[in-house]
ZAMARNU-950551 format. One record per residue (C-alpha): residue number from 1; x, y, z; residue in one letter. Coordinates in Angstrom, 3 decimals. Layout:
<nodes>
<NUM <X Y Z> 'A'>
...
</nodes>
This chain:
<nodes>
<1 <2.108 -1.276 -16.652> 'X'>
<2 <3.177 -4.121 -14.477> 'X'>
<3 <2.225 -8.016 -14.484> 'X'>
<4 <-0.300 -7.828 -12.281> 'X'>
<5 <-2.041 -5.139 -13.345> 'X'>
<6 <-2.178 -6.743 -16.420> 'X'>
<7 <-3.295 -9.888 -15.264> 'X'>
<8 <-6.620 -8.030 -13.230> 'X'>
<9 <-7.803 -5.922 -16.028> 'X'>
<10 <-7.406 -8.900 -18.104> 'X'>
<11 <-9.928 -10.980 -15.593> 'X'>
<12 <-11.767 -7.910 -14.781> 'X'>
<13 <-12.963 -7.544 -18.412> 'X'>
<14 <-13.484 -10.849 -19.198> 'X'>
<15 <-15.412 -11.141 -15.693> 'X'>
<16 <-13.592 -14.571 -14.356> 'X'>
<17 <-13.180 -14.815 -11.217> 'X'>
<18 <-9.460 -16.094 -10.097> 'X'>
<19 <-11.119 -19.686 -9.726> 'X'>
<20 <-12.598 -19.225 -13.546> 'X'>
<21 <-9.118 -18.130 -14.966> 'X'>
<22 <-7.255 -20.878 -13.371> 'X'>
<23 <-9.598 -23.450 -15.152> 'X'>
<24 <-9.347 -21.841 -18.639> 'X'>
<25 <-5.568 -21.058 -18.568> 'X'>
<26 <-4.867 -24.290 -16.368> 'X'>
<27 <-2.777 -22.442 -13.715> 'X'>
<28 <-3.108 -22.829 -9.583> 'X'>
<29 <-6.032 -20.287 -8.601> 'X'>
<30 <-3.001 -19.825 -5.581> 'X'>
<31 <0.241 -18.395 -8.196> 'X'>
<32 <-2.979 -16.093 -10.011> 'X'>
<33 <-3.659 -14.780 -6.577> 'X'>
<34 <0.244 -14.673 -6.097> 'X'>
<35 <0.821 -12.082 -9.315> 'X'>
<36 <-2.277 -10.294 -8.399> 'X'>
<37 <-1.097 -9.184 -4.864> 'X'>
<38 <2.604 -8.440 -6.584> 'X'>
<39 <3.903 -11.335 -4.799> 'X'>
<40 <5.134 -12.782 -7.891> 'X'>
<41 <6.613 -11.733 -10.937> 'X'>
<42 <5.174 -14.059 -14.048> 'X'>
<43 <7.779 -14.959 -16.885> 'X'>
<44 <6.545 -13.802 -19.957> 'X'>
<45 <4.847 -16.462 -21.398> 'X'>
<46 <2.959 -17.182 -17.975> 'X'>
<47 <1.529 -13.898 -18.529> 'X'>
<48 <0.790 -14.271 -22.104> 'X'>
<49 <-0.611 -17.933 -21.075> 'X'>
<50 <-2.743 -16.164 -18.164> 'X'>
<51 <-4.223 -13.396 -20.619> 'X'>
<52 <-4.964 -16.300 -23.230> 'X'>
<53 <-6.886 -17.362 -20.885> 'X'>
<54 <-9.334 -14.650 -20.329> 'X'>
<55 <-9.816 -14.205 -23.916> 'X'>
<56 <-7.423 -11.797 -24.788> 'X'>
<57 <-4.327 -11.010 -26.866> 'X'>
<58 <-1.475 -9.352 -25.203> 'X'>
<59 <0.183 -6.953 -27.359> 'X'>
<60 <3.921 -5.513 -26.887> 'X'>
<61 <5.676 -2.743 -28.744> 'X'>
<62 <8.693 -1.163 -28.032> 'X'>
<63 <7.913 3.063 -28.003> 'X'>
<64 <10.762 6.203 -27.012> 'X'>
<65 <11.413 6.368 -23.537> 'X'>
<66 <9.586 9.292 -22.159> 'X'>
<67 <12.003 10.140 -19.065> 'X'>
<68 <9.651 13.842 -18.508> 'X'>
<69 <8.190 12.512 -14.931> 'X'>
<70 <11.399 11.309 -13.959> 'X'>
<71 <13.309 14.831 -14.705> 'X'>
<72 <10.282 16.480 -12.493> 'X'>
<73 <10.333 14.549 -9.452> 'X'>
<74 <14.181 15.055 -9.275> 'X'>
<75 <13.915 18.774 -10.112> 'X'>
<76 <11.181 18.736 -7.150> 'X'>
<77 <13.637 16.891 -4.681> 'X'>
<78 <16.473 18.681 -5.615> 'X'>
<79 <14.702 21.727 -3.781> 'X'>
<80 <15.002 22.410 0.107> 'X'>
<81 <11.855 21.654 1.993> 'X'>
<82 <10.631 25.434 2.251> 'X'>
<83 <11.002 25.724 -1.895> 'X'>
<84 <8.787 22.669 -2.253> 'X'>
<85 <6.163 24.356 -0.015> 'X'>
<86 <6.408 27.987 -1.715> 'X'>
<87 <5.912 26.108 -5.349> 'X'>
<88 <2.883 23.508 -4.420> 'X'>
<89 <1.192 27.062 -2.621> 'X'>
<90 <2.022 28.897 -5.965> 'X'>
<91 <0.414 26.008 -7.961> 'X'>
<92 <-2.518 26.085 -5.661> 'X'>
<93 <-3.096 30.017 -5.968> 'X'>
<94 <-2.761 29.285 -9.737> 'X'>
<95 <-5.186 26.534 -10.180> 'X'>
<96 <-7.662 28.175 -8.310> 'X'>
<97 <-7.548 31.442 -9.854> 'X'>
<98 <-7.939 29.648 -13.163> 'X'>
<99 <-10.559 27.298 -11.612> 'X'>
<100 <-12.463 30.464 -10.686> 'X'>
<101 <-11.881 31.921 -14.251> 'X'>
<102 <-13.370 29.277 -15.789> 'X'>
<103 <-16.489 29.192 -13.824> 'X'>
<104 <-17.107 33.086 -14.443> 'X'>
<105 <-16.836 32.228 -18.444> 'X'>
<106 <-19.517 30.106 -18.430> 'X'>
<107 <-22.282 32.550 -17.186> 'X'>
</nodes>
């Protein structure tokens, strides 16, 4: 998840406005609005400092990279154009056959 995503949910749930988080944390209402809009990247601490300040604890642990989207968008893009077409139409066909399926079951 990136800084400023953090940073809004933070506010969001605490329901501060950028105005109310810049007086608790004691940072410019301006550099909040900055990391909000991605137009800044916060140091560490600035986060931590930011997140503080909307009551909360930021917790960070370190977990196995999972690589799995990665490997499928470059085993999409390594297919030509028409390939890509054929497979989202086959996944289409598929999800709605099973869509269909599962509203038959339930009668």
């Amino acid at each position: 998840m990136s800084a400023w995503a953090v940073l809004r949910e933070a506010r969001a749930q605490a329901g501060l406005s950028q105005r109310a988080l810049a007086a608790r944390s004691g940072v410019a209402q301006s550099e909040i609005a900055r990391i909000e809009t991605g137009r800044q990247e916060p140091s560490f601490a600035r986060l931590l400092q930011l997140v503080h300040g909307a009551g909360f604890d930021l917790k960070v642990e370190l977990v196995p990279r999972d690589d799995h989207d990665a490997q499928l968008i470059r085993s999409v893009l390594s297919l030509r154009p028409e390939e890509r077409l054929d497979s989202l139409e086959a996944q289409d066909e598929f999800f709605s056959e099973a869509n269909e399926l599962s509203r038959g079951s339930g009668r």
